[in-house]
C-alpha positions in Angstrom: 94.5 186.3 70.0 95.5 182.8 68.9 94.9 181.1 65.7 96.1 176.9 64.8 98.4 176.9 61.8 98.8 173.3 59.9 101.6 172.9 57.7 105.2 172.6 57.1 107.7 173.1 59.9 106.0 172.2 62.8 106.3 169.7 65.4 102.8 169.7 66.0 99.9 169.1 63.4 98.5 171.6 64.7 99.8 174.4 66.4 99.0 177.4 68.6 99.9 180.5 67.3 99.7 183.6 68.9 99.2 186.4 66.7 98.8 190.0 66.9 96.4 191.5 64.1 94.0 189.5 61.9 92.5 190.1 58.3 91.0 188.1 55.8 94.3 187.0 54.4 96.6 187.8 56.7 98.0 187.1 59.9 101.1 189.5 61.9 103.3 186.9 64.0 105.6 188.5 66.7 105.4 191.6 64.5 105.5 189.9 61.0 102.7 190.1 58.3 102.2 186.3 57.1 99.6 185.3 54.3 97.0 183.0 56.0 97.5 180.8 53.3 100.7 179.6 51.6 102.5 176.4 49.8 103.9 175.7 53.7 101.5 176.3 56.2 98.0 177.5 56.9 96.2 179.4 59.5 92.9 178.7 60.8 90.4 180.8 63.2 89.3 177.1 65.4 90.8 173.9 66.1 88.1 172.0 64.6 88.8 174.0 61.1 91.9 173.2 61.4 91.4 169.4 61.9 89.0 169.6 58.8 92.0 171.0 56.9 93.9 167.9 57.8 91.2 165.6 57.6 90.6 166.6 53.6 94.8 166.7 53.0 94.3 163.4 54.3 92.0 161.5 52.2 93.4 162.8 49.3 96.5 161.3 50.0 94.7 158.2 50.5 92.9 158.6 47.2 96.0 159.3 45.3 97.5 156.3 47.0 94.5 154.0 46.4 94.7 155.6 42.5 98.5 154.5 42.3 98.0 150.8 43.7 95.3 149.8 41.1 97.4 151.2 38.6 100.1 148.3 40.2 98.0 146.0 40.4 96.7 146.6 36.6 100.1 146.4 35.3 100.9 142.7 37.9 97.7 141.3 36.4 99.0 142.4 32.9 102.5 140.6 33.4 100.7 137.6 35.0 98.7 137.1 31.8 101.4 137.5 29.5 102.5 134.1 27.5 105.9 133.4 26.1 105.5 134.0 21.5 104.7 130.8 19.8 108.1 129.9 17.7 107.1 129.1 14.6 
């Protein structure tokens, strides 16, 4: 059985696993019980789920990123406006 595991750690985006034994949350790896799901990687039944994964990991980097530059740019157009205090 193979499965495609996205995630930390490999050279690939998306590798081919081999693994033993399925369940609903887990996967065995040369003899090893893995949760299908962790902080570091991710195992998926079909390439195309597993190119969805990405896909979404994606665009919410690009969405964080887009969040972060008009933050920049808020603050530039803040500075740019600024004046120098009248002396009085």
């Amino acid at each position: 059985m193979k499965s495609y595991r996205t995630g930390i750690g490999s050279k690939e985006l998306i590798a081919v696993v081999k693994i033993d034994r399925c369940t609903t949350k887990s996967v065995w790896v040369d003899g090893h019980q893995q949760a299908k799901r962790t902080d570091w990687a991710v195992y998926h039944d079909t390439w195309d789920l597993a190119r969805k994964h990405l896909l979404y990991d994606a665009k919410e980097r690009v969405a964080d990123a887009e969040k972060v530059l008009k933050e920049a740019q808020n603050y530039e157009a803040h500075i740019s406006g600024m004046v120098a205090p009248r002396e009085t």
